[in-house]
N, C-alpha and C positions, 0 to 999 in steps of 0.2 A: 156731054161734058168731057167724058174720060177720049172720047176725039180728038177734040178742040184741043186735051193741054198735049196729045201723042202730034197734032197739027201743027202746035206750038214749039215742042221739041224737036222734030225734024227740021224746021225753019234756022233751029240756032247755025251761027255764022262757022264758018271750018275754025276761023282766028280763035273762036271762041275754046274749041275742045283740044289745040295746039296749046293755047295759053293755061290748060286746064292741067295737059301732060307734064309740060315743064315745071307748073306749080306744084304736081307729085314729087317728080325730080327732085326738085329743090327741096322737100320737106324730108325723102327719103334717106336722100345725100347728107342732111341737115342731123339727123339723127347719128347718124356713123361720124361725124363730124368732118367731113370733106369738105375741104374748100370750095371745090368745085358746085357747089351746092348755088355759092351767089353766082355762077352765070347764067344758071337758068333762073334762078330769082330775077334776074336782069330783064332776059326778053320776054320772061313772062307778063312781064311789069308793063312793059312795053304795049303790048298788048291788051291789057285789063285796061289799062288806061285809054284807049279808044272805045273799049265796049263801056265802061263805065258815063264816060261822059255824053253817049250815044241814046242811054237809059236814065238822062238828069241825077245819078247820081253825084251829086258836085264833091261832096265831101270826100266818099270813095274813091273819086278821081284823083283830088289835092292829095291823097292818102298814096296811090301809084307814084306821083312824082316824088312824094320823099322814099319810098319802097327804090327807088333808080339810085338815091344817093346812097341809102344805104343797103343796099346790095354791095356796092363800091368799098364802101367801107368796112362793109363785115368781109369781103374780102378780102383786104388789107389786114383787119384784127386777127383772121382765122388762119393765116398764110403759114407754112411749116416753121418749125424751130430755125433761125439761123445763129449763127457766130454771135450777133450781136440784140436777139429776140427769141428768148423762150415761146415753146406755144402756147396761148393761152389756156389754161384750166379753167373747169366746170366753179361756179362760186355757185354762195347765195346770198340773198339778202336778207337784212333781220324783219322783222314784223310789223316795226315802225317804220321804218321806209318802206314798204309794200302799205302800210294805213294813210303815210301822206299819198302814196303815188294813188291811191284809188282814190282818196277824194279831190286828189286835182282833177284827173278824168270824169270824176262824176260833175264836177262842177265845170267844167270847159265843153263835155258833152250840153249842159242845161243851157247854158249863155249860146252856141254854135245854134244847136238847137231851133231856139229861141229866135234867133236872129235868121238863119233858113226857113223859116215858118210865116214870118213877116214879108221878109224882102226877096225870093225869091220863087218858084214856083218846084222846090226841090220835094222829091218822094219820103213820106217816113222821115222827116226830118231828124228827129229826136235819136231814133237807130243808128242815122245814116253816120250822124255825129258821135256818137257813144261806140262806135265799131271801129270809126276814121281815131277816136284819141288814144283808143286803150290799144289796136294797134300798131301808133305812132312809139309808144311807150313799152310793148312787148317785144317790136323789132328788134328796139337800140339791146332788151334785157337778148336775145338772138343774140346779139352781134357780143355780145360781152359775156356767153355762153352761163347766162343766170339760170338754175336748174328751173325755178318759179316758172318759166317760161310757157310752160308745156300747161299751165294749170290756169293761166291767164287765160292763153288759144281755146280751150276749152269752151270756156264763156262767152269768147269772141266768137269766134266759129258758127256755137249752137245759133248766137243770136243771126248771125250772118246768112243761114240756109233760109230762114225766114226772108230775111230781107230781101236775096236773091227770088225765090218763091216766087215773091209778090210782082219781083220786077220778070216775070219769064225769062230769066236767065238759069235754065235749065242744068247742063251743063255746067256751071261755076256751084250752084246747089249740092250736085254730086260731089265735086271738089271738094267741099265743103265737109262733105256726109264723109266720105275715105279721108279727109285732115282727121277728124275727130277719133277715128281708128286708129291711121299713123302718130294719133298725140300720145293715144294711150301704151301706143311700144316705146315710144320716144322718153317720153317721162322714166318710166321702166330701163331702159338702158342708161339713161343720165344718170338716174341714182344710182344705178349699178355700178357707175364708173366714177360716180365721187365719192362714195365711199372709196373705192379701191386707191381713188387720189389720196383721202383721207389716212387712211392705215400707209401709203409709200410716205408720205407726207411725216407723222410718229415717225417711223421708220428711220427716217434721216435727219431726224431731232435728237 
């Protein structure tokens, strides 16, 4: 058994552990809040999106082509202060928009699901979908530097190393397993730094 999955793991594709580095990159980068963070978001994407769709995961795949736009776009939101655009600061969101936004996910994950289970012949449907909405929905909170961010990935992630598991995508697993590390600095340096927005913030009131 413990062969077969070392058999399995040496099998994984180079694309695969390339696309795996840059997804650090970008999460590293993403913490210190560097721009530079969505270009390796970018070809990382690039890349998932061939192995995904290579492994039936249909949703994860649909989930890379919007990860290509908005890469784009948080690069544009995250781009240094100029003359005429402040840099964006750290928010958050109140408790009731974080209650709708979860039961929209929960109920777009059920219907996706749902609908994957019937008409196609996609893996883990119900995961595959519930990982693809929440997210579609964490990214954009990424790109608009919602402190919540990091406590979403969480959830996502854990349930992710599973779903990867299952699909022998070995490699993307690991990714997965060091995301859940790097969340937990990430989280920790955001609030460090909204507060600190917080008290300049008084400050110049």
């Amino acid at each position: 058994m413990l062969q077969t999955l070392l058999d399995q793991f040496l099998q994984n594709s180079g694309l695969e552990l390339l696309a795996v580095v840059l997804a650090v990159a970008y999460l590293l980068l993403a913490v210190k809040e560097n721009d530079y963070c969505w270009h390796a978001a970018f070809f990382s994407t690039l890349i998932f999106l061939y192995l995904f769709w290579q492994v039936r995961l249909y949703m994860e795949s649909a989930l890379q082509i919007f990860y290509l736009a908005m890469a784009v776009y948080g690069w544009q939101q995250w781009r240094q202060e100029t003359d005429n655009k402040p840099r964006l600061a750290i928010q958050r969101w109140s408790w009731l928009r974080h209650g709708l936004v979860v039961s929209c996910v929960l109920l777009l994950s059920g219907i996706s699901g749902l609908l994957l289970s019937h008409y196609t012949d996609a893996q883990l449907p119900y995961l595959d979908a519930f990982t693809t909405w929440a997210s579609i929905v964490t990214t954009y909170m990424v790109t608009q530097k919602v402190l919540e961010n990091w406590a979403y990935w969480l959830l996502i992630d854990s349930v992710s190393i599973y779903l990867y598991l299952d699909r022998a995508l070995y490699f993307t697993a690991l990714l997965f397993l060091i995301y859940i590390l790097i969340i937990a600095y990430g989280w920790s340096t955001w609030r460090q730094r909204y507060s600190q927005q917080s008290v300049a913030d008084s400050a110049r009131r």
